[in-house]
C-alpha positions in Angstrom: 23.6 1.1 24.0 21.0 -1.0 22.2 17.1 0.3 22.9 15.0 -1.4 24.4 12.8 -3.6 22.5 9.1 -1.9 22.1 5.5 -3.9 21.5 4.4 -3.6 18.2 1.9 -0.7 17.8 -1.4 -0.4 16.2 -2.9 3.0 14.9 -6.7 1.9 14.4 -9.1 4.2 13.3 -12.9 5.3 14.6 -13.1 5.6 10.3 -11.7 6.3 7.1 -9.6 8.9 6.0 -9.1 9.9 9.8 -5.4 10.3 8.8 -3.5 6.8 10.5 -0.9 6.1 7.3 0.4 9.5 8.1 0.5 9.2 11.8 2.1 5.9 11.5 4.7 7.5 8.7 5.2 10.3 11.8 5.6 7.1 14.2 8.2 5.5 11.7 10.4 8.3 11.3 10.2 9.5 15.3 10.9 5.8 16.0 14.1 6.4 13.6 15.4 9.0 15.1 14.8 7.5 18.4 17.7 5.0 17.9 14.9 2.0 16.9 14.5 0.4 13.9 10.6 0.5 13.4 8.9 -0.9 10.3 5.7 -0.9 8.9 2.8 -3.4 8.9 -0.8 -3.5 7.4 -2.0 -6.8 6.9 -4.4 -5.5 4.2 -4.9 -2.6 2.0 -7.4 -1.3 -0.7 -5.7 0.6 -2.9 -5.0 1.5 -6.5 -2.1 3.1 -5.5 0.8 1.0 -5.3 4.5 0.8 -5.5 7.5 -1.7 -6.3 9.9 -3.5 -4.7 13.5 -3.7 -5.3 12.9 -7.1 -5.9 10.0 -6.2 -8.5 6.8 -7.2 -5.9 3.7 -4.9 -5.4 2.5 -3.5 -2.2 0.4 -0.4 -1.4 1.9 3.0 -1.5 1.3 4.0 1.8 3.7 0.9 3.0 6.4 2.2 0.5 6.5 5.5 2.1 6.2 4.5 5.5 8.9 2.2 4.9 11.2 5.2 3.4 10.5 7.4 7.1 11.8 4.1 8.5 14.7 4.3 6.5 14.4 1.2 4.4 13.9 -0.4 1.5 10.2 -1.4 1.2 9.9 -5.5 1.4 5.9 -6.8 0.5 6.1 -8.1 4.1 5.3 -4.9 4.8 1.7 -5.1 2.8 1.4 -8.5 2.0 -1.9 -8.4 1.2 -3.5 -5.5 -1.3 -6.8 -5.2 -3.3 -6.6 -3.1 -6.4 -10.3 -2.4 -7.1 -11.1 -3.2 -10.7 -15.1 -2.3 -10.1 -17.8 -1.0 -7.3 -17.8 -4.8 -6.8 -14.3 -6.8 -7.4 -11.1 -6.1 -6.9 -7.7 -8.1 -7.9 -6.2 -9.4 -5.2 -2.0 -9.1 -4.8 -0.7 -11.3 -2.4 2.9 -11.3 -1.0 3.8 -8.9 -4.1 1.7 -11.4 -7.0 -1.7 -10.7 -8.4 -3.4 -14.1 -7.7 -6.9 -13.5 -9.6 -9.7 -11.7 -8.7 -12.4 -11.7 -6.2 -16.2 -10.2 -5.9 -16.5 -8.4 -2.5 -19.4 -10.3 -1.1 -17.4 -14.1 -1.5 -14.3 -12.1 -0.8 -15.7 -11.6 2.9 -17.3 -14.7 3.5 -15.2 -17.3 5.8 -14.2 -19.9 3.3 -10.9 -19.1 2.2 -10.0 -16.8 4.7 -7.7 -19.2 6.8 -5.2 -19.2 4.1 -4.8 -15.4 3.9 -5.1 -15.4 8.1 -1.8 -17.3 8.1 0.1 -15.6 5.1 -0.6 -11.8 7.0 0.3 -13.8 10.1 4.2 -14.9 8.8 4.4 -11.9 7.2 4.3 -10.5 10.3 6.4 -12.4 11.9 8.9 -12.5 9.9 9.2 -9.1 10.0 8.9 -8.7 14.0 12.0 -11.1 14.1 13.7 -8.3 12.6 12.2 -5.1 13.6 11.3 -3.4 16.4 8.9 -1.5 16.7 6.2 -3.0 14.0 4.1 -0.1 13.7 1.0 -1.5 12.0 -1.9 0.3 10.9 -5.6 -0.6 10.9 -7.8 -0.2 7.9 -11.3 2.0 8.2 -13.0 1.2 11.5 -12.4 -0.6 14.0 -16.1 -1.0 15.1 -17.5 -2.7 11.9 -18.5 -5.6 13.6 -20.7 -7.3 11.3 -17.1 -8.1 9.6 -15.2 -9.4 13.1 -14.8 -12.6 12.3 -13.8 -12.0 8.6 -11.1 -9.4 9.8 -7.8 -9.9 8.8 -6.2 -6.2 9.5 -7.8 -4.7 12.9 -8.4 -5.7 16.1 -8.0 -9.8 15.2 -4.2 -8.8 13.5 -3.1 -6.2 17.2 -4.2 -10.3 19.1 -2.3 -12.3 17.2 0.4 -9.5 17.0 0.0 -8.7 21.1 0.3 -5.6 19.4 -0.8 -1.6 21.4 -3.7 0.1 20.2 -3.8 3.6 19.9 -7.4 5.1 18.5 -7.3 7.4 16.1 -10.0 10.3 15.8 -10.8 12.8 13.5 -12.0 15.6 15.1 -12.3 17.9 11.6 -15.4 16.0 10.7 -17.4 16.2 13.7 -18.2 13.5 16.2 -14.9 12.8 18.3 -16.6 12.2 21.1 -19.4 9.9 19.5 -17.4 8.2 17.3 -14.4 7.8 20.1 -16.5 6.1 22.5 -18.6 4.1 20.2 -15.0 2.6 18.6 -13.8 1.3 22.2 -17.6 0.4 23.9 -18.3 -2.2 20.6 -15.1 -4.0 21.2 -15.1 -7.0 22.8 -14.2 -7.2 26.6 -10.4 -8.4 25.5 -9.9 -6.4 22.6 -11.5 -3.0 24.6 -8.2 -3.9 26.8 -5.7 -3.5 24.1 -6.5 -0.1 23.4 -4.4 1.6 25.2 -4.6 5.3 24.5 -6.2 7.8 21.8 -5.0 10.5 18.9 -7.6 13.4 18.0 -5.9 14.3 14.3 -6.7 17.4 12.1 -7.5 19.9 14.9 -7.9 23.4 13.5 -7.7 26.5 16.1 -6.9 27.4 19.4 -6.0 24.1 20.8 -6.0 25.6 24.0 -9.7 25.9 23.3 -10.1 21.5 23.3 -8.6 21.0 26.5 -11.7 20.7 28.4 -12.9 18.4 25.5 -9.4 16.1 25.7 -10.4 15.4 29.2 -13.9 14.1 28.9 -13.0 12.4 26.4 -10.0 10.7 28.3 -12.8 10.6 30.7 -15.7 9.0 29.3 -13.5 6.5 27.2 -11.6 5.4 30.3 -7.5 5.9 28.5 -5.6 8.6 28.4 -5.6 10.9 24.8 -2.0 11.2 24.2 -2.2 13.8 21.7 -4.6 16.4 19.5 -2.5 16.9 16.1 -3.1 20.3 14.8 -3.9 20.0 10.6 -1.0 21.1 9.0 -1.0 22.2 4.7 2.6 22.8 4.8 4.0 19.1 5.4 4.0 16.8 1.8 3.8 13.6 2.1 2.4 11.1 -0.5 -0.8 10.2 0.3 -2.4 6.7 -0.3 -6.2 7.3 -0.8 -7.7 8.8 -4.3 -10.3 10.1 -1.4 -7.6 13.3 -1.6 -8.4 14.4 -5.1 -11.7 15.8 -3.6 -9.4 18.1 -1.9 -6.9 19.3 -4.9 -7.4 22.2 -7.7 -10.2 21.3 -10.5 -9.7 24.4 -12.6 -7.3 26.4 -14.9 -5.6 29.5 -13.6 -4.1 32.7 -15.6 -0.3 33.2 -15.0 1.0 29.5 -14.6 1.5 26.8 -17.2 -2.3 24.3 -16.9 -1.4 20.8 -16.6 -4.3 18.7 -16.6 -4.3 15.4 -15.2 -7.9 13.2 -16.6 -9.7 12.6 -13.8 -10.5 9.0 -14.6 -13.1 6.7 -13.3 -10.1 4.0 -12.4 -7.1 6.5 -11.8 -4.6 5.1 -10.2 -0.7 6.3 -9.0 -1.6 9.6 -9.1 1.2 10.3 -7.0 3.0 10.3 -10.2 2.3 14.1 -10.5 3.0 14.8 -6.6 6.4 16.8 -7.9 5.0 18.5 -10.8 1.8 19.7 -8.0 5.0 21.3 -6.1 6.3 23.7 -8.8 5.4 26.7 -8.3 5.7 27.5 -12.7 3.0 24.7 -12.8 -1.3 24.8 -12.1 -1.9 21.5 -11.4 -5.3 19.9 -11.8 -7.6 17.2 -11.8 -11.0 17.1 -14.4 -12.9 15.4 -16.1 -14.5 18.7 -18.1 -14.1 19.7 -21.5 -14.1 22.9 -21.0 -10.9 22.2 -18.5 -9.3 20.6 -20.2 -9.4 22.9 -23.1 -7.9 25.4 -21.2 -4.9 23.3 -20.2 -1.0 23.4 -21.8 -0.5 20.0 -20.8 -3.0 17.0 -20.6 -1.2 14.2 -18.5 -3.4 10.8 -19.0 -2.8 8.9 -15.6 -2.8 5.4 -15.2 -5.6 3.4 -14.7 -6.7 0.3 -13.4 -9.1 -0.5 -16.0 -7.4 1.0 -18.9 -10.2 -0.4 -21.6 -13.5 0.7 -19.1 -11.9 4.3 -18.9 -11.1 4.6 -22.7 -14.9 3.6 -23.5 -15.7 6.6 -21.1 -13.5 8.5 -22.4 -15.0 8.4 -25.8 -18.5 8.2 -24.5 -18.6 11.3 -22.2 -17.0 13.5 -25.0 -13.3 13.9 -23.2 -11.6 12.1 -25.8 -12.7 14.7 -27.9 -11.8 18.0 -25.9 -8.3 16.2 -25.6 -7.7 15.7 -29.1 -8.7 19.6 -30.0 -6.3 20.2 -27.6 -3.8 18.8 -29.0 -4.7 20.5 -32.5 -4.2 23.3 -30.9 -1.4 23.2 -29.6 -1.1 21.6 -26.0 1.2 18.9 -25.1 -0.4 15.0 -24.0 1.5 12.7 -22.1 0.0 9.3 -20.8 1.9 7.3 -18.1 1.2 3.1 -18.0 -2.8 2.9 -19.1 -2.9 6.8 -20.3 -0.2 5.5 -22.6 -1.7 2.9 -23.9 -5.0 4.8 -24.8 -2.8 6.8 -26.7 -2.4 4.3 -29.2 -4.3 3.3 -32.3 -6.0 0.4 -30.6 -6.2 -1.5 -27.1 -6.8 -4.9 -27.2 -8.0 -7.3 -24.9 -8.7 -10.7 -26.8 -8.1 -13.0 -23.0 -10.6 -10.6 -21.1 -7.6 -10.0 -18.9 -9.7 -6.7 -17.9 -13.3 -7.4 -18.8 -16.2 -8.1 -21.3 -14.7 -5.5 -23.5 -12.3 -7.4 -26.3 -11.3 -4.4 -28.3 -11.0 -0.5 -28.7 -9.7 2.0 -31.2 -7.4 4.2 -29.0 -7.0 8.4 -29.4 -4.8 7.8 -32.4 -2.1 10.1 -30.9 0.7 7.3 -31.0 1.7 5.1 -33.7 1.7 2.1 -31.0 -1.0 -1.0 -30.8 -1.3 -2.5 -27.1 -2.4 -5.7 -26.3 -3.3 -7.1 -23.1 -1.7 -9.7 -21.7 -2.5 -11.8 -17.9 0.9 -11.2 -16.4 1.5 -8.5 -14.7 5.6 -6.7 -15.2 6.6 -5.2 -11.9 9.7 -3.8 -11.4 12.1 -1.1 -10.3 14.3 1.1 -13.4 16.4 3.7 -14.4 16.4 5.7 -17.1 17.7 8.6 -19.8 16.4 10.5 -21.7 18.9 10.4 -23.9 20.2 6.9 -25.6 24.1 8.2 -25.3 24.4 10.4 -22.1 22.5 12.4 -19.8 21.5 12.1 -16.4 20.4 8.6 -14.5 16.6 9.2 -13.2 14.9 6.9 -11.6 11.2 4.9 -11.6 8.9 2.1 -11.7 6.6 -0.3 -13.8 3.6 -1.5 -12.8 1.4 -2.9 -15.9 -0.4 -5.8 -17.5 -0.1 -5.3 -22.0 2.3 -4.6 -24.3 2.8 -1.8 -26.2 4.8 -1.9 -29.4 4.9 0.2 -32.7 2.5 -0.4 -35.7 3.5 -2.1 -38.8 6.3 -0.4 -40.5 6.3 2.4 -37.8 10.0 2.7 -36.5 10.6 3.0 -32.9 11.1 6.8 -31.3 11.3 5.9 -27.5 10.7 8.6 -24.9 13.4 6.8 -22.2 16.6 4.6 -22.6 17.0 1.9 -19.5 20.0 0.8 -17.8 19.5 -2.6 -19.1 19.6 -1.3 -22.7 16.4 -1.4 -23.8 13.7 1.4 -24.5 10.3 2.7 -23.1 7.2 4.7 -24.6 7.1 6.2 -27.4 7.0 10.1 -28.8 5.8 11.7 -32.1 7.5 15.2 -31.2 8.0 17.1 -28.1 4.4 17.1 -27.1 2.9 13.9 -27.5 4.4 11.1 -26.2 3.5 8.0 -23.5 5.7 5.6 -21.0 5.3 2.6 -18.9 7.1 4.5 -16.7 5.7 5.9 -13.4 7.4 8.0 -11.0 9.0 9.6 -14.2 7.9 13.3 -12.8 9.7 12.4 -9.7 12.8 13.6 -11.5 13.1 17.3 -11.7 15.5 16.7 -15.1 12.2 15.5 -16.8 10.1 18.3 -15.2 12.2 20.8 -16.8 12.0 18.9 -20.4 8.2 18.6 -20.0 7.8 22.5 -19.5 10.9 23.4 -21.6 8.8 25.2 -24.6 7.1 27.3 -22.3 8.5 30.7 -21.1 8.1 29.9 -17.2 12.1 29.6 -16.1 14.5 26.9 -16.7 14.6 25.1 -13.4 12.8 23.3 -11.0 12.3 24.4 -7.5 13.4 20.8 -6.0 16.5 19.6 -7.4 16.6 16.6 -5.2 13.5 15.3 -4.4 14.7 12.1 -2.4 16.1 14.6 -0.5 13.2 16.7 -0.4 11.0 14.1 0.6 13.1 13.4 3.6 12.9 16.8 4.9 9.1 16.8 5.0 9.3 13.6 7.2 11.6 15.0 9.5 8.8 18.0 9.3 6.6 15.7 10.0 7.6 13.8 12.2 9.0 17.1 14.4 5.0 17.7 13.9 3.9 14.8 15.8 6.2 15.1 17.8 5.5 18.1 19.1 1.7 17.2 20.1 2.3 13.7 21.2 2.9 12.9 24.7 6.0 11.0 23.8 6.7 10.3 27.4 3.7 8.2 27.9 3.4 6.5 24.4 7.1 5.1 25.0 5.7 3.8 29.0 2.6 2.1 27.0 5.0 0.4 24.4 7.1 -1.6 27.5 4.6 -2.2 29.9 3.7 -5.5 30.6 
C-alpha cells in the first residue's frame, strides 16, 4: 500500500547550533523506514563544509548526509544555495552546485538581487517535492531575526511558499528554553506564528522525568504541543556540518596512542575528512594550532582550507610552519589534503587574485610540487588505489580551485592512482605526502597505511564504514524515535 502523501516539514531553530541538521537527518531516516521516501531541503547554507555530487556539483555537507539517511544519492536541489565564507565579511556564493563569484555580507542582504535567488530556492524546491514526499527542510539560525524578514530566503518565508509544518527547535543545554521558545513563536508574524505547529527541546541531560513539569508550561505558555525532549547522546556519530564542533573535540597529545594532529586553521574546511581516523581507537586525534602540540604529534594532517594563501601567511607568521617542519626532522609523518597539500609545496601562486590581495607565497618546501591558482573550481566524485597495478578500489572526492604539478625536472611519485587512469598528490617517502583528495581517511585500507610504521596493530576497527555509517543512523534515528511523539508528528503532517 502506497503511504500517504505528508506536508513538507520544517525544523526551524530558536538559534544556532541548537542541533536541527541532526534532527532532520533522524527525520530522514525515521521517514525511510516508515515506507516514505523523504528528502532533504535547505534553501541556504553557510558552510565550508561541503560535499559532491555524483554529477560533480557542490552542496553543503549536512544535505549530503541527510540525503544518505534518506537513502539517496545527494542532488544540489537538495542545497541549492551555499556560502563558503572566504572572510569575517564575504563569502563565495555556490549556486545550484557552481561558484558564481563572491559577495560582501552587507550587499549580500540587501533586496536587490534577491528575487533571482528567491525563485532558484523556490524550483529547487519544487522540483524536488514533485518527487519526494516528505521534504524535510531545515531552517538556518533563528527564526526570530527579524531585522532580516524580508531578505529571508531559508526560514519562515521558504515553510509559506513551501506550505511547509514547522516544528521549533530548542536547546535546552544552553539555558533559556523557555525564553528563547516563546520569544521565537511571539515575533512571528500573525500567519507565520500559525505554521508552527509543534516544538523539540534537544540536548536534555538528566532525569527527564525531572522536565515534565517544564514541557508543560512550555506547551502551555507557547500555545502548541512539545512533541518531544531529545536526551544528548555521545554515543551516536554522525558527521556534523558546523566547524562550531571543533570547540568541543580533543586539543592535546595523549601518552599510549599514536598523536595525529590536524592544523587548526583560520579557514579549515572538510574537516570531516578525519571523522574515521577520530573513531580508531590506536589513534589520539586533535585539533591545534600550538607549537608545543604539535610537536608532540606522530602525524600532522594539514586540512583543507578555504583560503589556502591567507592560512599559509599565518602559518609562517604565527611560528606553526616552523614547529611542523621540526617535526618532520624529527621524525613525524605530514600529510595535507586539497589546500594543506598545496602549502606543502615549494610555492603557491595566485597571479588572477582568485583568493585575494596576496599574489604569491613560498610554501613549507616539504613537496617537490608548485601550485598555481586557477578561477575554476574541479568538483567531482573518484576512485582510487593506492597502488598503480592492483589493490583495493577506495573511494572520495575533489573539491578545489589550483593546480598542482611537479617542479622542473622533478619526476612524478603520486600518492593515489584514479579509475580514469590518471594520478593524484604527490609523496617523497612514507611520511610526507599531499592529495586533492578528500574523504581519503574514509577508507580504512588507507588508515591502516597511514599508521603502518607504527607498532599500534594492523587493522582498523571499522572495516566498512558506509556500512558503519548506516548503523549510527539507524541509532539515531531509533534515538529520536524513541523521545518523539511519533503519533502526533505524523497527525500534524496530514491535517489540513
Amino acid at each position: 500500500m502506497k503511504p500517504q502523501r505528508l506536508h513538507p516539514l520544517m525544523l526551524a531553530g530558536t538559534g544556532s547550533d541548537v542541533g536541527k541538521s541532526v534532527l532532520a537527518t533522524a527525520l530522514c531516516r525515521i521517514f525511510l523506514q516508515d515506507g516514505f521516501r523523504p528528502a532533504p531541503f535547505k534553501a541556504q547554507n553557510m558552510a565550508l563544509n561541503s560535499y559532491v555530487t555524483p554529477d560533480g556539483l557542490e552542496l553543503g555537507r549536512a544535505q549530503a548526509v541527510q540525503a544518505e539517511a534518506a537513502g539517496l544519492p545527494c542532488h544540489t536541489d537538495m542545497n541549492p544555495l551555499l556560502l563558503k565564507p572566504s572572510s569575517d565579511r564575504t563569502s563565495q556564493v555556490v549556486l545550484n552546485g557552481k561558484p558564481v563569484g563572491h559577495r560582501d555580507a552587507y550587499d549580500y542582504f540587501q533586496r536587490a538581487g534577491r528575487d533571482e535567488l528567491r525563485q532558484a530556492v523556490q524550483a529547487a524546491f519544487d522540483r524536488l517535492a514533485a518527487r519526494y514526499s516528505p521534504i524535510v527542510m531545515e531552517g538556518a539560525g533563528s527564526i526570530a531575526e527579524i531585522n532580516l524578514r524580508d531578505s529571508d530566503l531559508v526560514n519562515m518565508p521558504m515553510a509559506r511558499y513551501a506550505g511547509a509544518d514547522v516544528i521549533l527547535v530548542a536547546d535546552i543545554d544552553r539555558g533559556g528554553v523557555f525564553a528563547s521558545a516563546y520569544g521565537s513563536i511571539a515575533l512571528q508574524t500573525p500567519e507565520d506564528r500559525r505554521r508552527i505547529k509543534g516544538i523539540i527541546v534537544n540536548k536534555f541531560r538528566g532525569d527527564l522525568r525531572l522536565f515534565q513539569q517544564g514541557r508543560e508550561m512550555l506547551a502551555r505558555v507557547c500555545g502548541v504541543p512539545v512533541l518531544g525532549v531529545i536526551p544528548y547522546y555521545n554515543d551516536i556519530h554522525i558527521e556534523e556540518e558546523d566547524s562550531v564542533e571543533l570547540s568541543f573535540k580533543s586539543k592535546t597529545a595523549v601518552k599510549g596512542r599514536v598523536n595525529a594532529a590536524v592544523v587548526l586553521l583560520r579557514h579549515l574546511s572538510n574537516f570531516t575528512d578525519f571523522d574515521l581516523l577520530e573513531r580508531d581507537s590506536r589513534v589520539n586525534l586533535y585539533y591545534t594550532h600550538n607549537v608545543h602540540e604539535l610537536e608532540k604529534a606522530d602525524i600532522i594532517l594539514l586540512p583543507g582550507t578555504k583560503s589556502t594563501l591567507a592560512d599559509l601567511y599565518e602559518l609562517r607568521s604565527s611560528g606553526l610552519a616552523d614547529a611542523i617542519l621540526k617535526a618532520r626532522r624529527n621524525g613525524a609523518t605530514v600529510m595535507g589534503i586539497c589546500g594543506g597539500y598545496q602549502m606543502m609545496g615549494m610555492e603557491v601562486a595566485d597571479p588572477d587574485g582568485v583568493e585575494g590581495g596576496i599574489r604569491s607565497l613560498p610554501g613549507l618546501g616539504l613537496l617537490p610540487v608548485r601550485t598555481v591558482m586557477r578561477g575554476e573550481k574541479l568538483t567531482r566524485q573518484v576512485r582510487f588505489r593506492l597502488s598503480a597495478e592492483d589493490g583495493e578500489w577506495c573511494r572520495g572526492y575533489e573539491i578545489h580551485m589550483g593546480s598542482t604539478v611537479p617542479c622542473d625536472g622533478t619526476p612524478a611519485c603520486p600518492l593515489v592512482y584514479l579509475e580514469d587512469g590518471t594520478a593524484d598528490g604527490f609523496r617523497v617517502d612514507g611520511r610526507t605526502f599531499g592529495t586533492y583528495v578528500h574523504g581519503i581517511l574514509d577508507n580504512p585500507s588507507v588508515i591502516n597505511r597511514l599508521l603502518a610504521s607504527f607498532a599500534c596493530g594492523t587493522a582498523s576497527p571499522v572495516t566498512d564504514y558506509a556500512a558503519y555509517k548506516e548503523e549510527q543512523y539507524d541509532r539515531l534515528a531509533a534515538h529520536v524515535r524513541a523521545h518523539l511523539d511519533m503519533p502526533l508528528l505524523y497527525r500534524l503532517l496530514t491535517t489540513s
